[in-house]
VOGU-3710 file (C-alpha; in Angstrom, 3 decimals, decimal comma):
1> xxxxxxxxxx> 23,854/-25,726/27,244  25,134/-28,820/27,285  24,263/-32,186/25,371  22,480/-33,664/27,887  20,557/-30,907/28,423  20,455/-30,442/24,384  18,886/-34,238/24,411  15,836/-33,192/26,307  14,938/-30,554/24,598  14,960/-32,992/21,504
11> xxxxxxxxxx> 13,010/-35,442/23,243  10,108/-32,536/24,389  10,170/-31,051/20,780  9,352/-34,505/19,434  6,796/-35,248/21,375  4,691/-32,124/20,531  2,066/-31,958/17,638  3,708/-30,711/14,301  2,490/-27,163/14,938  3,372/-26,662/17,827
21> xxxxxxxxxx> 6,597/-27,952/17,752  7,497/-25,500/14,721  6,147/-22,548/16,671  8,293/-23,687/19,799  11,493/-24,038/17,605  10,884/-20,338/16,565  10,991/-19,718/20,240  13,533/-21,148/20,854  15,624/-19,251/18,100  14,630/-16,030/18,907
31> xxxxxxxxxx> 15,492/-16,806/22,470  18,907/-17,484/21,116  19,118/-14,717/18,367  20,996/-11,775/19,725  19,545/-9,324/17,203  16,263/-10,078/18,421  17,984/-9,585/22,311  19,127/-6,174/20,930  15,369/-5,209/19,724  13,878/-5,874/22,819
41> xxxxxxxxxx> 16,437/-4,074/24,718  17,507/-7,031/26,558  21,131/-6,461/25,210  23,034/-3,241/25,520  23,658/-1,550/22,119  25,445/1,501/20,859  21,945/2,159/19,019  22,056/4,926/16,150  18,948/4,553/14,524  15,387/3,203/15,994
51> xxxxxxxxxx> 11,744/3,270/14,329  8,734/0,850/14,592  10,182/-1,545/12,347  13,824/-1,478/12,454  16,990/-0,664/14,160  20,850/0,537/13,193  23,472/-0,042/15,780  26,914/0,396/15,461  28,522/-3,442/15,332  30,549/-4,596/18,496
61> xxxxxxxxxx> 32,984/-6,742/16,220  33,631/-3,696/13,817  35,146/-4,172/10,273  36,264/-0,621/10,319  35,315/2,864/12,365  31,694/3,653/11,946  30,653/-0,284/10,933  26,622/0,079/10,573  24,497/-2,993/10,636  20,826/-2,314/10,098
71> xxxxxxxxxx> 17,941/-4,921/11,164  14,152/-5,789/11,070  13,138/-6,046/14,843  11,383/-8,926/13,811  13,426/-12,670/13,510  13,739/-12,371/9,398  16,462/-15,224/8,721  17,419/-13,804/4,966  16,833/-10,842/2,866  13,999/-12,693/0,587
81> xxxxxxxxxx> 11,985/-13,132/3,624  11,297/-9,845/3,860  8,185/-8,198/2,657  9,634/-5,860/-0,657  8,804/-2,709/0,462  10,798/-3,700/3,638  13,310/-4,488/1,614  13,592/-1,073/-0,412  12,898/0,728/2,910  16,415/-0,883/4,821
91> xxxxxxxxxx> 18,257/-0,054/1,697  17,108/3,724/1,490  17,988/3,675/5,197  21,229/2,107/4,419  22,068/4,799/1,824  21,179/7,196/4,501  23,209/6,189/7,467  25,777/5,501/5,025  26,118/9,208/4,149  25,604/10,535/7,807
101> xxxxxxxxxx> 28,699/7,903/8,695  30,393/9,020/5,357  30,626/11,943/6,648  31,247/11,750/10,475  34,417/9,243/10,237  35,650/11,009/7,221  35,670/8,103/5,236  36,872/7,805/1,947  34,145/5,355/0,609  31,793/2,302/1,648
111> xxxxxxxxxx> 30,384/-0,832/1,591  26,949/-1,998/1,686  26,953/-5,538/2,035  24,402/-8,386/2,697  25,323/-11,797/3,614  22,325/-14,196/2,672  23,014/-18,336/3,920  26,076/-19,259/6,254  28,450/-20,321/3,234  27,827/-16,355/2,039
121> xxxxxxxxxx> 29,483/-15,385/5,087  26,164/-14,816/7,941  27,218/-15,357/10,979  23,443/-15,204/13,046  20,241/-16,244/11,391  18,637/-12,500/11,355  18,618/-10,816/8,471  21,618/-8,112/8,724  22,698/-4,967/6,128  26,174/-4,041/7,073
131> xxxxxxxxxx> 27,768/-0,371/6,027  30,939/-0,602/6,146  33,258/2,871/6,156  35,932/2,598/3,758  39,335/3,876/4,248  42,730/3,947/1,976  45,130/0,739/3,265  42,415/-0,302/5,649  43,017/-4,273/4,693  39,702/-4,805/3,936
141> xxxxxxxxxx> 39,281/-7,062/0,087  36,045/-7,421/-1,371  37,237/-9,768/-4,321  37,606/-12,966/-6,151  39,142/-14,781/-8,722  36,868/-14,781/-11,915  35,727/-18,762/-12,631  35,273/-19,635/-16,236  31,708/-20,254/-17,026  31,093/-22,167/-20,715
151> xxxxxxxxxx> 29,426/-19,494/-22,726  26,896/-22,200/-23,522  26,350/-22,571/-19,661  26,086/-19,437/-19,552  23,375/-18,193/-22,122  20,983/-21,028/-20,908  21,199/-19,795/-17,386  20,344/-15,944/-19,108  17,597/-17,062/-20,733  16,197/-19,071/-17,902
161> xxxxxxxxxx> 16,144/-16,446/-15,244  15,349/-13,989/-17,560  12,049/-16,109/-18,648  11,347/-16,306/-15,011  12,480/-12,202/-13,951  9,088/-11,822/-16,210  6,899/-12,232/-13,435  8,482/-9,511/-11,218  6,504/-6,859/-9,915  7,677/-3,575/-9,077
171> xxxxxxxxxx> 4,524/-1,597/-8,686  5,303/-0,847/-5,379  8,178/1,266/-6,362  5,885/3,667/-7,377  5,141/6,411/-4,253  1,552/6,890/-2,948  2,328/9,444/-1,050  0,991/12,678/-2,758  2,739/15,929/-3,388  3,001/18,305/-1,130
181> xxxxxxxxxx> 1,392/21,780/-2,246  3,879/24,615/-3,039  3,338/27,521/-0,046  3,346/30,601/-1,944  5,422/33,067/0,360  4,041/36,971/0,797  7,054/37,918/-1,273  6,055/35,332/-4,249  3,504/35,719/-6,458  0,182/33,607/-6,788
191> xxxxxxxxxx> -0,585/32,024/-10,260  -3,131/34,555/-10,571  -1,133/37,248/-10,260  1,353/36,062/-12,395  -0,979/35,325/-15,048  -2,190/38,712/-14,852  1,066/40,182/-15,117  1,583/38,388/-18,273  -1,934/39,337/-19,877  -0,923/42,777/-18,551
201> xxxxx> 2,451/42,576/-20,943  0,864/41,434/-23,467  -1,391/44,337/-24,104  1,273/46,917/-23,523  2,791/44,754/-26,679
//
């Protein structure tokens, strides 16, 4: 696309109502997103993993054998856009797919990484969870130098965000799926039976 053809789009987008011209943008950048091109099958992909509300593929630009990036079909810029059980849903995926690759590549360990805002190192605006095989000597550094941080700096930032990690809510940790009932097997006995067989010990004592 080029500018002149970059200015007109400005120019229509401007003069469209407020609302409409947000829900156009978001058009527009879906258009654009290649995740989203991958979701609706209009892109090719090496797909490993597919369900109603996400998708694993195995990345095109790998960091190592067996690079995993997992996605919500749905244009999610970042991570805290997500709704949380989303959230705790991609990462039990991840760990998942991370032992299934583990495993298939013979890896020797791996990454799980998330990249939230360009500067963090996200390259498309749709929310990505990478899993990354590791291997010995495989070049890859996950590191930094440590920055000093006044201690007085940094026990007002504790106190502030953990003042404001107060209001968390992790309720919907908690499973509502019920148990499943134990199937007692021909060969097992049934509680009844088994209490029986104690009271039946017990009066032979």
């Amino acid at each position: 696309m080029n500018e002149t053809e970059l200015k007109k789009i400005e120019q229509y987008l401007a003069s469209l109502p407020e609302k409409e011209r947000e829900n156009k943008i978001q058009e527009i950048i879906i258009s654009q997103c290649p995740f989203c091109a991958i979701a609706h099958k209009r892109i090719e992909a090496n797909i490993i993993y597919e369900d109603d509300k996400f998708m694993a593929v195995l990345d095109i630009n790998p960091a190592s054998k067996g690079h995993v990036i997992i996605f919500p079909k749905a244009h999610v810029p970042f991570m805290f856009n997500l709704d949380d059980k989303d959230v705790g849903t991609m990462f039990v995926l991840a760990n998942k797919l991370s032992q299934l690759v583990f495993e298939e590549v013979e890896a020797e360990g791996t990454n799980i990484f998330v990249a939230n805002g360009e500067v963090a190192g996200q390259k498309v605006g749709h929310f990505v969870l990478h899993v990354i095989p590791r291997f010995k000597d495989d070049g890859l550094k996950f590191e930094w130098s440590p920055v000093r941080v006044d201690d007085s700096e940094m026990k007002g930032l504790c106190d502030k965000l953990r003042q404001k990690s107060s209001s968390i809510d992790l309720n919907f940790c908690v499973s509502d799926v019920p148990s499943q009932q134990k199937v007692v097997s021909e060969e097992e006995p049934n509680e009844e039976e088994t209490s029986e067989e104690v009271y039946t010990e017990e009066e032979r004592i």
